[in-house]
C-alpha positions, 0 to 999 in steps of 0.5 A, spaced: 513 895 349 515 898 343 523 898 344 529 897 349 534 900 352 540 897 352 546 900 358 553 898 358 557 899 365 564 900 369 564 900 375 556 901 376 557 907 371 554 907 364 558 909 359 554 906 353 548 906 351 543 905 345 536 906 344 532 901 340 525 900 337 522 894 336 515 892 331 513 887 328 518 883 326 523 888 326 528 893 330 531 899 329 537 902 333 534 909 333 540 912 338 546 911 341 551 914 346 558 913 349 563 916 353 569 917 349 574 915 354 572 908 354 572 907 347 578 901 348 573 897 352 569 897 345 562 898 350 558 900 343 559 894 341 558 890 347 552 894 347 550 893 340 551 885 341 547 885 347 541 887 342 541 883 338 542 877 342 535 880 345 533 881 338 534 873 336 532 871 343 526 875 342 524 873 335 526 879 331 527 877 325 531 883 322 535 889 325 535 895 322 542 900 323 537 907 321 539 912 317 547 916 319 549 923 316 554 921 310 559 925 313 560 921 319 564 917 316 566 913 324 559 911 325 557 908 318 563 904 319 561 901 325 555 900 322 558 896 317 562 892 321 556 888 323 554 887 316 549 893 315 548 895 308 548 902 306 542 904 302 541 912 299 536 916 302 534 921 298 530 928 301 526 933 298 525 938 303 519 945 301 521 951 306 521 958 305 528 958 309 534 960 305 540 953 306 544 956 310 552 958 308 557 953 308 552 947 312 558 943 313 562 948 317 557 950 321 555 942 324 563 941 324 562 948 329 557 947 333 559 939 334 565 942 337 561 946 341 557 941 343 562 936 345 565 940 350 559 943 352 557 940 360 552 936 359 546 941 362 548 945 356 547 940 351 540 938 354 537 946 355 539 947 347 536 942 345 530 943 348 530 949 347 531 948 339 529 942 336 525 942 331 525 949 331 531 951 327 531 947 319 536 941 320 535 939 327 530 936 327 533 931 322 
């Protein structure tokens, strides 16, 4: 295949999760959930653990941490933590779209929002917008 997942559970339920990509000699941790309630039992980084070992197991020889916004600020940490080195990413963007006003304050809004969304909510919007609205196909 050209990836894993990789779960972490209590009690049979999962509360952690990561997606990863894995080419030639690389592996990219492409994306990543958790339950906030269980943020002391520390699963994400159970779960990153978990593959990197099947990453060295394997014979990868690098794992890449992928990009993060530069206001989540948690998860750069994170990434830190386990040795990542941050590089700049720089983006152009050609688009006949106007920015929209205060980009900060709407992401902080609708994080909000999301968050205390039930999940079929969350799952229908982003459905029914990604890649539809400039920025959510980031």
């Amino acid at each position: 295949g050209l990836g894993f997942v990789v779960l972490a559970q209590k009690d049979g339920q999962p509360i952690a999760g990561a997606v990863y990509l894995a080419w030639n000699d690389h592996v990219i941790y492409k994306y990543g959930a958790s339950d906030a309630r269980f943020w002391d039992l520390r699963p994400n980084n159970l779960v990153m653990w978990t593959a990197i070992e099947w990453a060295c197991v394997h014979g990868y020889r690098d794992l890449d941490f992928g990009r993060s916004d530069i206001d989540n600020h948690g998860l750069r940490e994170f990434k830190r933590r386990w040795g990542a080195v941050e590089i700049p990413l720089n983006y152009s963007y050609v688009t006949t779209a106007r920015p929209a006003p205060w980009p900060g304050l709407s992401r902080q809004i609708m994080a909000r929002i999301i968050q205390s969304s039930p999940s079929v909510v969350c799952r229908l919007t982003g459905e029914l917008l990604y890649g539809r609205l400039p920025g959510l196909a980031s």
